[in-house]
PDB file of the backbone (N, CA, C, O) and the ligand in Angstrom, with CONECT records:
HET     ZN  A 101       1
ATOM      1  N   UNK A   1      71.301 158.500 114.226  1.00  0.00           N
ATOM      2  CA  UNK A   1      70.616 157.671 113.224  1.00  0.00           C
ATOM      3  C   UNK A   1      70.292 156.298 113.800  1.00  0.00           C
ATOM      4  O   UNK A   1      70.875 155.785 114.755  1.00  0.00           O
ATOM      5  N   UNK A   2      69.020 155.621 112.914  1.00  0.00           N
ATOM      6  CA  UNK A   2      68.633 154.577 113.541  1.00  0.00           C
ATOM      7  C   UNK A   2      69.851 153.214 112.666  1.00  0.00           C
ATOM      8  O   UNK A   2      70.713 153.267 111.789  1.00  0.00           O
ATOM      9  N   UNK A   3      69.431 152.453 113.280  1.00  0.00           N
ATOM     10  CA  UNK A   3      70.390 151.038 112.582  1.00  0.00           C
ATOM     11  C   UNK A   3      69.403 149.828 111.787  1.00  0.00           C
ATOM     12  O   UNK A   3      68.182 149.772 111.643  1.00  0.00           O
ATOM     13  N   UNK A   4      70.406 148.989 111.390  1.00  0.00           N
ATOM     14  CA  UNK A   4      69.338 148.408 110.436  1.00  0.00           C
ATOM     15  C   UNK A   4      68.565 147.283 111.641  1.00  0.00           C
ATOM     16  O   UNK A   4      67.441 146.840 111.406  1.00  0.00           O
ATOM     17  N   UNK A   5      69.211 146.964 112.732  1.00  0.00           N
ATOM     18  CA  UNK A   5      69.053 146.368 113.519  1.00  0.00           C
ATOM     19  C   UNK A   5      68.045 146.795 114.442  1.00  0.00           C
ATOM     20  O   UNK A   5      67.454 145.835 114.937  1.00  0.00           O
ATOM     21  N   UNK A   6      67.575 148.132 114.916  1.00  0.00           N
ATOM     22  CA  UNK A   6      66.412 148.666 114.869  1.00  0.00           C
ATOM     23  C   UNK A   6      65.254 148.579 114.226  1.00  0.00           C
ATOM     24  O   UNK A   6      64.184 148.268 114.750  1.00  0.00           O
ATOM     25  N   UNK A   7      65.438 148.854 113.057  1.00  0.00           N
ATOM     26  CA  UNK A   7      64.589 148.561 112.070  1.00  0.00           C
ATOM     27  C   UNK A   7      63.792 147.055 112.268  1.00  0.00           C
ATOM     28  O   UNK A   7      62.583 146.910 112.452  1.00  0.00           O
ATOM     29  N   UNK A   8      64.790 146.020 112.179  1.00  0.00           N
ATOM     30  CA  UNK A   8      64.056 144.978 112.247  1.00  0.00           C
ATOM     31  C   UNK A   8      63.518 144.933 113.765  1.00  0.00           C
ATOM     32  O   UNK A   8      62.498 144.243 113.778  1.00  0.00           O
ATOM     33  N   UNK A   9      63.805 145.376 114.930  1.00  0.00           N
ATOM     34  CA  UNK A   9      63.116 145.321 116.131  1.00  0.00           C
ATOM     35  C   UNK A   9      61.819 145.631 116.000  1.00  0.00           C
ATOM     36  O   UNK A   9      60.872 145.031 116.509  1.00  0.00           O
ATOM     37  N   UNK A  10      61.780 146.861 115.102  1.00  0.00           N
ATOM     38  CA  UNK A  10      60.625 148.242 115.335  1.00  0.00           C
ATOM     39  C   UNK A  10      59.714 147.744 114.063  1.00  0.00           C
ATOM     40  O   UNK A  10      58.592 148.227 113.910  1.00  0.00           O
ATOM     41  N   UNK A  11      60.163 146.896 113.279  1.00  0.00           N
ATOM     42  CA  UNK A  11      59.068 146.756 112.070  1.00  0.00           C
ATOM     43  C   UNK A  11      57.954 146.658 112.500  1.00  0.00           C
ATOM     44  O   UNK A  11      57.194 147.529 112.075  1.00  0.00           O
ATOM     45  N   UNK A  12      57.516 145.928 113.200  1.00  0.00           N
ATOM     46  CA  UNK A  12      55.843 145.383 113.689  1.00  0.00           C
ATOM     47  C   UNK A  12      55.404 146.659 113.266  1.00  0.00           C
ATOM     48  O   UNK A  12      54.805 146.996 112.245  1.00  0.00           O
ATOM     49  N   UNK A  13      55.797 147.285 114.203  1.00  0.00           N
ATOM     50  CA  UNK A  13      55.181 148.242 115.446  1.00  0.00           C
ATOM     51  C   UNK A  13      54.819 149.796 114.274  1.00  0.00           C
ATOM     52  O   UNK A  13      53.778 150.452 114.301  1.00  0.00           O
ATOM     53  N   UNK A  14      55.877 150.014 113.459  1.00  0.00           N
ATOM     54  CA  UNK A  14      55.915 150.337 112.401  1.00  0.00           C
ATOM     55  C   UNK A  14      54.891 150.055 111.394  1.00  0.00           C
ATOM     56  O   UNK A  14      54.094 150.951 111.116  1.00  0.00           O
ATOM     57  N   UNK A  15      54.820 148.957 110.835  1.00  0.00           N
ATOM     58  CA  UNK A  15      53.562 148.361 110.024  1.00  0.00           C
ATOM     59  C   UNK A  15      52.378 148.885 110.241  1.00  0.00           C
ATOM     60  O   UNK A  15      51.634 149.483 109.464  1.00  0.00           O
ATOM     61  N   UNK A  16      52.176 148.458 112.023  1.00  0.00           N
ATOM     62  CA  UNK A  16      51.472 149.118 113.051  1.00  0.00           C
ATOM     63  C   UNK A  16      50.894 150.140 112.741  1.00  0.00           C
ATOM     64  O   UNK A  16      49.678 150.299 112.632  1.00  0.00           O
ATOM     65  N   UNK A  17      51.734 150.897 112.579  1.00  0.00           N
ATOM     66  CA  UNK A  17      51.336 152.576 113.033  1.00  0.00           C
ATOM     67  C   UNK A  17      51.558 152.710 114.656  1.00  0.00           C
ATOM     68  O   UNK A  17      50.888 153.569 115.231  1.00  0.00           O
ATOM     69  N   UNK A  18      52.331 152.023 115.308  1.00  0.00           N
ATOM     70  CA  UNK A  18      51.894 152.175 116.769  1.00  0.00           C
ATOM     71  C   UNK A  18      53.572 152.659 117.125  1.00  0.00           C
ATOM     72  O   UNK A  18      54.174 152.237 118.112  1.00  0.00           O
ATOM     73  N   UNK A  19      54.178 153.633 116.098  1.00  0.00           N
ATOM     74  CA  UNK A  19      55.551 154.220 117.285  1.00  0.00           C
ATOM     75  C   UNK A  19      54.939 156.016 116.860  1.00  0.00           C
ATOM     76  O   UNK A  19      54.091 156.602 116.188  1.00  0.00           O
ATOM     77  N   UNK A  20      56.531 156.365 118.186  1.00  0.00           N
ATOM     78  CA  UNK A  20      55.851 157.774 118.035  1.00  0.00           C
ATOM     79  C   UNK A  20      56.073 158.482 116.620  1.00  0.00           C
ATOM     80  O   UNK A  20      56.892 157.848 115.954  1.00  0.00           O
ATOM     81  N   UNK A  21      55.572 159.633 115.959  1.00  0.00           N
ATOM     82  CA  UNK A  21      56.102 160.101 114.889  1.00  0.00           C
ATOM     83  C   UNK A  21      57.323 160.256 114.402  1.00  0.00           C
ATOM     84  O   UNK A  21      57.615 160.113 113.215  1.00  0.00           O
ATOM     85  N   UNK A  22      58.494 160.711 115.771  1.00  0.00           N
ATOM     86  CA  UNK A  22      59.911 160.890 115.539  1.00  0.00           C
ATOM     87  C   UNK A  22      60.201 159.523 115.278  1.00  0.00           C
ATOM     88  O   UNK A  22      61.255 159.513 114.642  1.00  0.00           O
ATOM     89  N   UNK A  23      59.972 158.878 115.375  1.00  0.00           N
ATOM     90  CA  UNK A  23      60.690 157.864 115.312  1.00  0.00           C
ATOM     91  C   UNK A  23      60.101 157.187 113.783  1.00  0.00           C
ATOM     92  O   UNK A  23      60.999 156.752 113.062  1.00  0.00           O
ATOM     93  N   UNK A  24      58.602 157.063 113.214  1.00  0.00           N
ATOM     94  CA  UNK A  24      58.643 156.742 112.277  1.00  0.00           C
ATOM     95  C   UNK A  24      59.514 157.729 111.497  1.00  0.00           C
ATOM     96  O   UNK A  24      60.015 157.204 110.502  1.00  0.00           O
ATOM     97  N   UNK A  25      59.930 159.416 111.735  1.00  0.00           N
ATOM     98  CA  UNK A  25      59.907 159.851 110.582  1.00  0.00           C
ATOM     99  C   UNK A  25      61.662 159.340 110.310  1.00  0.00           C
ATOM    100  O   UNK A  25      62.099 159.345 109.159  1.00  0.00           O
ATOM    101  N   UNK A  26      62.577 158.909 111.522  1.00  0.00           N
ATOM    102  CA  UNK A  26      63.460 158.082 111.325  1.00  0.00           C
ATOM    103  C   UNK A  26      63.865 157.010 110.535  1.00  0.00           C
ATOM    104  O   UNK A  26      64.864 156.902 109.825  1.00  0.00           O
ATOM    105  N   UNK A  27      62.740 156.046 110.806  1.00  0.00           N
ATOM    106  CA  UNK A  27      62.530 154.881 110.337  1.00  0.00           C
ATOM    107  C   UNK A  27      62.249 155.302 108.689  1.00  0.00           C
ATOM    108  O   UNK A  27      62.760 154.601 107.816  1.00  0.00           O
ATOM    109  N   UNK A  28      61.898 155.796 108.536  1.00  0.00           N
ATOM    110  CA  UNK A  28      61.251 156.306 106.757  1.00  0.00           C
ATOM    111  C   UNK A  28      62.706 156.914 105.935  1.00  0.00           C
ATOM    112  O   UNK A  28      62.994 156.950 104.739  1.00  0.00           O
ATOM    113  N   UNK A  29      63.441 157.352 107.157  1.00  0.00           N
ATOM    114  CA  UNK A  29      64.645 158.109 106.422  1.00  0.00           C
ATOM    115  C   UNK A  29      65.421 157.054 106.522  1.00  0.00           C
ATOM    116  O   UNK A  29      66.414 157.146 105.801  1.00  0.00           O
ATOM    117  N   UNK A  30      65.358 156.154 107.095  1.00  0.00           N
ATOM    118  CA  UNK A  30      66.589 155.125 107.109  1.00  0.00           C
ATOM    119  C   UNK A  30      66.191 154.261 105.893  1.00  0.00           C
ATOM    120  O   UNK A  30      67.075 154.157 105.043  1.00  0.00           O
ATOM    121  N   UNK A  31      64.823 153.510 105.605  1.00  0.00           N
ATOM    122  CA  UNK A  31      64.359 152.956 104.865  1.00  0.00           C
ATOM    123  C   UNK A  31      64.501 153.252 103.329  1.00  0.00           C
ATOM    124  O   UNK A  31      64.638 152.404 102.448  1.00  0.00           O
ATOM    125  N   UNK A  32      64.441 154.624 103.172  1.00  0.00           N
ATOM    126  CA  UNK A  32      64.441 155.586 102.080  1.00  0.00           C
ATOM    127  C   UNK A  32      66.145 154.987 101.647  1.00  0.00           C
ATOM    128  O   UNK A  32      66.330 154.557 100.508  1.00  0.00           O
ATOM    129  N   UNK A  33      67.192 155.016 102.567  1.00  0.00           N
ATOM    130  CA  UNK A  33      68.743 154.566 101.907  1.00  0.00           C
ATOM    131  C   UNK A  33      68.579 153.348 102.369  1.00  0.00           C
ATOM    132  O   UNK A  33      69.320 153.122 101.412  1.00  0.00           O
ATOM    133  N   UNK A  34      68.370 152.361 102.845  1.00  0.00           N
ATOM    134  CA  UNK A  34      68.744 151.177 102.818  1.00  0.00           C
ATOM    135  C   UNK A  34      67.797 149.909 102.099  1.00  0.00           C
ATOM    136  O   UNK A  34      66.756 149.558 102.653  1.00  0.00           O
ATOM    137  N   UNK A  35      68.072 149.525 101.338  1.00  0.00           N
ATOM    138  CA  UNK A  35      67.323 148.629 100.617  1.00  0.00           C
ATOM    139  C   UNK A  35      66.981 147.545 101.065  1.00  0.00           C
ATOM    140  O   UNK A  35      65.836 147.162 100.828  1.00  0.00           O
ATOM    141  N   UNK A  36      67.688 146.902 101.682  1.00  0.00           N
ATOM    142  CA  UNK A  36      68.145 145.602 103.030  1.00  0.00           C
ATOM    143  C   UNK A  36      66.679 145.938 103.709  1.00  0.00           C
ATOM    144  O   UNK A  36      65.709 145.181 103.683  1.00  0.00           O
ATOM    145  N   UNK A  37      66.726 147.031 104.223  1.00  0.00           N
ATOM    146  CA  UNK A  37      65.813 146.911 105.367  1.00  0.00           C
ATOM    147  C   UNK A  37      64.246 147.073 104.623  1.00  0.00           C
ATOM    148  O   UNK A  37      63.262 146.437 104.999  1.00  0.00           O
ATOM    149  N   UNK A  38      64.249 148.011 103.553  1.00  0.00           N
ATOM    150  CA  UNK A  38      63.262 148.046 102.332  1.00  0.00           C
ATOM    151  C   UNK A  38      62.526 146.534 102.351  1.00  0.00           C
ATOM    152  O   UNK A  38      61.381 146.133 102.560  1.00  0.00           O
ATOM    153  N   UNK A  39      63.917 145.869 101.994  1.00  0.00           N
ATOM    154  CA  UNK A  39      62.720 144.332 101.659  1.00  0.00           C
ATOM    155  C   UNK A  39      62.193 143.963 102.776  1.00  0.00           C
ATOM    156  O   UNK A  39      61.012 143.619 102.838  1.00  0.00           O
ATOM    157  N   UNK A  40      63.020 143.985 103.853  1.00  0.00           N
ATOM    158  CA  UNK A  40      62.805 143.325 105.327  1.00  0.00           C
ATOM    159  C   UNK A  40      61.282 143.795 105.515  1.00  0.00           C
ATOM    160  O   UNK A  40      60.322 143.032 105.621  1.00  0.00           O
ATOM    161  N   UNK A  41      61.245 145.071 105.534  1.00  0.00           N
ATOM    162  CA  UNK A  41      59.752 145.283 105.841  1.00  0.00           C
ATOM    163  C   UNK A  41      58.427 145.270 104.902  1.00  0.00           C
ATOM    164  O   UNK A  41      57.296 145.050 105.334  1.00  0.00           O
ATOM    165  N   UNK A  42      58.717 145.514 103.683  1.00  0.00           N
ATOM    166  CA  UNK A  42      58.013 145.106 103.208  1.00  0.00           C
ATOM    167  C   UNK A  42      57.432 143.616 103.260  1.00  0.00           C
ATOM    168  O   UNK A  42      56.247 143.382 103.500  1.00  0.00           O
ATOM    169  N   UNK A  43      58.538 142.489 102.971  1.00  0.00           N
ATOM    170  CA  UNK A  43      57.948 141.250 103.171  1.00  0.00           C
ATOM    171  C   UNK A  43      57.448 141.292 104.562  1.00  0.00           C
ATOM    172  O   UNK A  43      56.398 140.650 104.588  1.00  0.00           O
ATOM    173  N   UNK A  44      57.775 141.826 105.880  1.00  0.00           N
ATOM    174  CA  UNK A  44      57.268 141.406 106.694  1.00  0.00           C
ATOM    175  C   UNK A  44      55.541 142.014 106.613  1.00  0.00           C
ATOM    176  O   UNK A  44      54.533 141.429 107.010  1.00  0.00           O
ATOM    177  N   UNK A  45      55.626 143.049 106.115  1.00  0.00           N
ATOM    178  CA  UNK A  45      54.254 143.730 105.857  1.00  0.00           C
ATOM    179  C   UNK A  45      53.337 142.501 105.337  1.00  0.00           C
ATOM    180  O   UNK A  45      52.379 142.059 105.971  1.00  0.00           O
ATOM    181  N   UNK A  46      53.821 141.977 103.974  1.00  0.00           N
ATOM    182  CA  UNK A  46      52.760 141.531 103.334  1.00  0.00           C
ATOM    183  C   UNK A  46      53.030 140.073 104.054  1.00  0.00           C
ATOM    184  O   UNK A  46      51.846 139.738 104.084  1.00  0.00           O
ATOM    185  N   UNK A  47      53.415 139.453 104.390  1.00  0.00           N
ATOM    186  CA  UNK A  47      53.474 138.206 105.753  1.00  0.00           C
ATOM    187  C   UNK A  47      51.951 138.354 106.368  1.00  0.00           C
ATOM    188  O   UNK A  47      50.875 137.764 106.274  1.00  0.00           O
ATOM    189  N   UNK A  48      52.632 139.757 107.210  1.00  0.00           N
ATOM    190  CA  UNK A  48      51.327 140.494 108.564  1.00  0.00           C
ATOM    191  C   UNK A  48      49.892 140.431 107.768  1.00  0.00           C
ATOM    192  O   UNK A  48      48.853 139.988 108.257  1.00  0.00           O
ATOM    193  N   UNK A  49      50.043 140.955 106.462  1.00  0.00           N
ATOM    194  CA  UNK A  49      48.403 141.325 106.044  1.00  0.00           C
ATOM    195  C   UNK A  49      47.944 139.783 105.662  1.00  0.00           C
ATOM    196  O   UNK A  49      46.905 139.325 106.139  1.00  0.00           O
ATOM    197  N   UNK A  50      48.930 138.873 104.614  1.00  0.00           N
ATOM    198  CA  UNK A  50      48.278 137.628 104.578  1.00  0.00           C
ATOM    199  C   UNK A  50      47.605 136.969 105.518  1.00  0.00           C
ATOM    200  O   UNK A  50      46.458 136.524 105.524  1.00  0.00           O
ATOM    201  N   UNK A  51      48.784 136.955 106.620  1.00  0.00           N
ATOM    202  CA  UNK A  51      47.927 136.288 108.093  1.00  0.00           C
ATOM    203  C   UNK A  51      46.700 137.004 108.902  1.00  0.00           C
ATOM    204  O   UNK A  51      45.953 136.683 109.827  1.00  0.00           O
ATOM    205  N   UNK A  52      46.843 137.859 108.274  1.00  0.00           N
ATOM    206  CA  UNK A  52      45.704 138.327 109.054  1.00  0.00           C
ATOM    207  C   UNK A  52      44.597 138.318 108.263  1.00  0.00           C
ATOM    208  O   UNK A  52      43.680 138.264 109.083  1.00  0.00           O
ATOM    209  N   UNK A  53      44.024 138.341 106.966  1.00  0.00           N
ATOM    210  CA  UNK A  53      43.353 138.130 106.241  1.00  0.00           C
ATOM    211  C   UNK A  53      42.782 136.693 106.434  1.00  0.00           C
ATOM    212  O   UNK A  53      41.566 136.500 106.451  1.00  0.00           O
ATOM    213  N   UNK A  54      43.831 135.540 106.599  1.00  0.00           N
ATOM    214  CA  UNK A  54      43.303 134.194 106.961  1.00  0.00           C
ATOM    215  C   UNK A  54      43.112 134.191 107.910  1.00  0.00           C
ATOM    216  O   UNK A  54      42.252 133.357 108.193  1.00  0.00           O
ATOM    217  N   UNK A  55      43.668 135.026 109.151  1.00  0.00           N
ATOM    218  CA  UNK A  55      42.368 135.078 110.290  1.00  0.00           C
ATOM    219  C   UNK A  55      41.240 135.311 110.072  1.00  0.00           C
ATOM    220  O   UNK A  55      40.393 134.660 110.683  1.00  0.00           O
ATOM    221  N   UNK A  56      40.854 136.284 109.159  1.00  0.00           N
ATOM    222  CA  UNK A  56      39.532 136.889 109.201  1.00  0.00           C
ATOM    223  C   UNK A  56      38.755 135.705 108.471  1.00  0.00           C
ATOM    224  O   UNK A  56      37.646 135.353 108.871  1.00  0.00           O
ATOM    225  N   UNK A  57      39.348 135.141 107.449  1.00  0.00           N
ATOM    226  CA  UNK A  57      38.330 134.605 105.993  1.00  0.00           C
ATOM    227  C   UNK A  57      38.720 133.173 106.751  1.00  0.00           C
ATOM    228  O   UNK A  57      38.042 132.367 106.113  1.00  0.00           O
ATOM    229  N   UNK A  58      39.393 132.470 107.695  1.00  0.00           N
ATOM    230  CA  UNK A  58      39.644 130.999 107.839  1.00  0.00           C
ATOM    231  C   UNK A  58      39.393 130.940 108.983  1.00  0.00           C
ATOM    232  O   UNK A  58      39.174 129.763 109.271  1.00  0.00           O
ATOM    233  N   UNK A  59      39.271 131.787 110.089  1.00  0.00           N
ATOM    234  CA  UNK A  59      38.838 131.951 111.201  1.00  0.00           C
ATOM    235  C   UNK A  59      40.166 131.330 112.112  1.00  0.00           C
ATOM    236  O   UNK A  59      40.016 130.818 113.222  1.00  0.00           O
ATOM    237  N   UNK A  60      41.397 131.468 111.471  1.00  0.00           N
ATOM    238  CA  UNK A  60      42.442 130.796 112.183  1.00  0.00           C
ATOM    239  C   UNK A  60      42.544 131.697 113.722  1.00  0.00           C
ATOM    240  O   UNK A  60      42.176 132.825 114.049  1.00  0.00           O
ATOM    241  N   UNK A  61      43.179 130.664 114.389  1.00  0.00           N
ATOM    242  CA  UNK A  61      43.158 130.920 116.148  1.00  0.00           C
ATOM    243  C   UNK A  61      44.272 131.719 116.093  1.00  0.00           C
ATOM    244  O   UNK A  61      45.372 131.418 115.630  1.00  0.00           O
ATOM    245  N   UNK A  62      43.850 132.985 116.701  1.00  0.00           N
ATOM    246  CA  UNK A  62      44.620 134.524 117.030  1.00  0.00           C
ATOM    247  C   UNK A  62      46.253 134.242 117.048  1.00  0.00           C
ATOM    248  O   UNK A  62      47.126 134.764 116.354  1.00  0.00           O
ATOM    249  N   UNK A  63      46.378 133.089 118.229  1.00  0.00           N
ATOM    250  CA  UNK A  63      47.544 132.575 119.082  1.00  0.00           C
ATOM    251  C   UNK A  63      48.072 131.950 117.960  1.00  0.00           C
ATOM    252  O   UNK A  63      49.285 131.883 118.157  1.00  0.00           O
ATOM    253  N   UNK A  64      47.771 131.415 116.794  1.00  0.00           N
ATOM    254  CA  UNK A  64      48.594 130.814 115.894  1.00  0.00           C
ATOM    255  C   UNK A  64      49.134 131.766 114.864  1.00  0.00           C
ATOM    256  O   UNK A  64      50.049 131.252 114.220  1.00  0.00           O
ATOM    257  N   UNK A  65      48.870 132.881 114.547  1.00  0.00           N
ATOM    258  CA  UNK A  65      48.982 133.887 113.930  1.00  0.00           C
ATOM    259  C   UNK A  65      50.151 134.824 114.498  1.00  0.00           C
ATOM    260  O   UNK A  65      51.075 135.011 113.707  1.00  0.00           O
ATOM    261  N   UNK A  66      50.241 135.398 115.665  1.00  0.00           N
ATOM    262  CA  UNK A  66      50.718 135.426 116.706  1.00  0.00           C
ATOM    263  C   UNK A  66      52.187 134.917 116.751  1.00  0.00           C
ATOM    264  O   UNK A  66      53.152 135.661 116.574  1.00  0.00           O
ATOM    265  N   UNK A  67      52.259 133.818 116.959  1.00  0.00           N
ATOM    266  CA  UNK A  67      53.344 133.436 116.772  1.00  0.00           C
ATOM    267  C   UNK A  67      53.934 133.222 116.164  1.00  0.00           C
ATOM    268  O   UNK A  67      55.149 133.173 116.355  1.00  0.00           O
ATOM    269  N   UNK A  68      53.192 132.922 114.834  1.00  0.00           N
ATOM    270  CA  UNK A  68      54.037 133.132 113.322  1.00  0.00           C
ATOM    271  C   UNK A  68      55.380 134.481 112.973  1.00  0.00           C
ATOM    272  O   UNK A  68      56.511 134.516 112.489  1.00  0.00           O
ATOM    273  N   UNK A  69      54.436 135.396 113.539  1.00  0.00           N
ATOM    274  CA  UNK A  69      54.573 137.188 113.831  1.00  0.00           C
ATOM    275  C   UNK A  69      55.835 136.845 113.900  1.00  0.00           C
ATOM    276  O   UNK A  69      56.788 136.931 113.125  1.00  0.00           O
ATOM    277  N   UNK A  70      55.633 136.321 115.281  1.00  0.00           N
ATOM    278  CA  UNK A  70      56.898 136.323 116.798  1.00  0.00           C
ATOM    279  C   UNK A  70      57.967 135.755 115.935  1.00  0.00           C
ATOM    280  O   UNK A  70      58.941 136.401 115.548  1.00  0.00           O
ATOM    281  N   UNK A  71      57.767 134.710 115.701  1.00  0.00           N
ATOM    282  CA  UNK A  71      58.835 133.391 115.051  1.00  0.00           C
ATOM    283  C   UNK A  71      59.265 134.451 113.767  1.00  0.00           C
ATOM    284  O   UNK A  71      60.410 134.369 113.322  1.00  0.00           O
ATOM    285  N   UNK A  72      58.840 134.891 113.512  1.00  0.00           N
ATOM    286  CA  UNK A  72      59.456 135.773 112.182  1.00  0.00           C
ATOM    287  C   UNK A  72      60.313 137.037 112.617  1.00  0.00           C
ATOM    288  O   UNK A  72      60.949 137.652 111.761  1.00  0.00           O
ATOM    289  N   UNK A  73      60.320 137.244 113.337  1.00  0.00           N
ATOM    290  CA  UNK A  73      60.608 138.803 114.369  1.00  0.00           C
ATOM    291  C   UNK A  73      61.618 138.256 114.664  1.00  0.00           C
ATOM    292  O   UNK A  73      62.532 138.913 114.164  1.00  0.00           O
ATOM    293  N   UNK A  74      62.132 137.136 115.373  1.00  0.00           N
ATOM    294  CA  UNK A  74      62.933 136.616 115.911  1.00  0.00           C
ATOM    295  C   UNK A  74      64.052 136.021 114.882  1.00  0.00           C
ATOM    296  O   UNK A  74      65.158 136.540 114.734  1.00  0.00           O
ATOM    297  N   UNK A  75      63.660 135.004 114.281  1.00  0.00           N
ATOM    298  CA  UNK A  75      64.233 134.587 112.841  1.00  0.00           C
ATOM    299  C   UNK A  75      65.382 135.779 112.754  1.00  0.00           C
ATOM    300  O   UNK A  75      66.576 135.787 113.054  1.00  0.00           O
ATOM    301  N   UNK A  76      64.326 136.965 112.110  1.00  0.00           N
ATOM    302  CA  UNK A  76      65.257 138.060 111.379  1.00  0.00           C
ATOM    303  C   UNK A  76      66.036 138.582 112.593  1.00  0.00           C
ATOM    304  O   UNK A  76      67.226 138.446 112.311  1.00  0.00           O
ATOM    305  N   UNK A  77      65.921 139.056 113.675  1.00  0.00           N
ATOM    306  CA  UNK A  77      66.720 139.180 115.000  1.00  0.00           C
ATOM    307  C   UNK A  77      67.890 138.705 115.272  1.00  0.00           C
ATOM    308  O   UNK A  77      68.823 139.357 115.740  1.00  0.00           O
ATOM    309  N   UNK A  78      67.898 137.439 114.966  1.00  0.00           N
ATOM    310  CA  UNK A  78      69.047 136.474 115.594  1.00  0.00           C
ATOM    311  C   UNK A  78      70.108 136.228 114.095  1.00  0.00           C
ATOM    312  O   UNK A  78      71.262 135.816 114.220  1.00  0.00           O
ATOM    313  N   UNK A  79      69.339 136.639 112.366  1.00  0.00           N
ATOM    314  CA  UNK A  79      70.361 137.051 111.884  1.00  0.00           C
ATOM    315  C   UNK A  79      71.665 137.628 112.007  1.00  0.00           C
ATOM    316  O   UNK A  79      71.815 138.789 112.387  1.00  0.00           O
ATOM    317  N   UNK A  80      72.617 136.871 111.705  1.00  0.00           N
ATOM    318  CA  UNK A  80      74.342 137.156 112.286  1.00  0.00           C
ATOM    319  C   UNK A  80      74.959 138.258 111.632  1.00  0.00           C
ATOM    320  O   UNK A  80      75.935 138.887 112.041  1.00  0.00           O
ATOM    321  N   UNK A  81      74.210 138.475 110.416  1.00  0.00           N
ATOM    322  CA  UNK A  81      74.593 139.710 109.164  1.00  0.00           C
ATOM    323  C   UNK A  81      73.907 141.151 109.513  1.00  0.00           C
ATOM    324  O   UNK A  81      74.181 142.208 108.944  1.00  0.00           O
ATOM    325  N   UNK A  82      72.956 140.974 110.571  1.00  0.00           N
ATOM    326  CA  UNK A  82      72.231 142.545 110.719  1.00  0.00           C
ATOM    327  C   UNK A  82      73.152 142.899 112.246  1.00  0.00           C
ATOM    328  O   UNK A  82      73.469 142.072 113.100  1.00  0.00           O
ATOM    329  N   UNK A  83      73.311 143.718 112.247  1.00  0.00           N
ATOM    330  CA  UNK A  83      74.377 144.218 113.166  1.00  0.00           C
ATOM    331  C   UNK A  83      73.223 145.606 113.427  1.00  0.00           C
ATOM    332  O   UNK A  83      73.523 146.523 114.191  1.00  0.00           O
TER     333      UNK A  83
HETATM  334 ZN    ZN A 101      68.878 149.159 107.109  1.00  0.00          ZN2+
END
């Protein structure tokens, strides 16, 4: 089984669509019991689509968007409670 600590690694990529199937169909079964990670990705989802929407409609610079991502990825990463 995957961990919740995975989860937050793999969210992007997840959101994405960009892991292999086994592994989303992991990620979906872990998500399905853990609620923790439920919110985690969801908010990170709707984060990803806001910013990217004000890329499109504000013409904000890629690289600032980008790192928002990153800085958020990381944030939840270095959480002391996700093991
Ligand atoms: Zn979890």
């Amino acid at each position: 089984m995957i961990s919740c600590k995975d989860i937050t690694e793999k969210a992007n990529d997840y959101i994405d669509r960009e892991l292999p199937l086994l592994t989303r169909m992991k990620m979906k079964i872990h998500l399905f019991a853990c609620i923790h990670c439920q919110r985690y990705v969801s908010q990170l989802q709707i984060t990803i689509l806001a910013l990217r929407k004000m890329k499109k409609e504000h013409s904000v610079d890629e690289n600032t968007v980008d790192n928002i991502v990153n800085n958020l990825k990381n944030y939840k990463q270095n959480e002391p409670e996700i093991k």
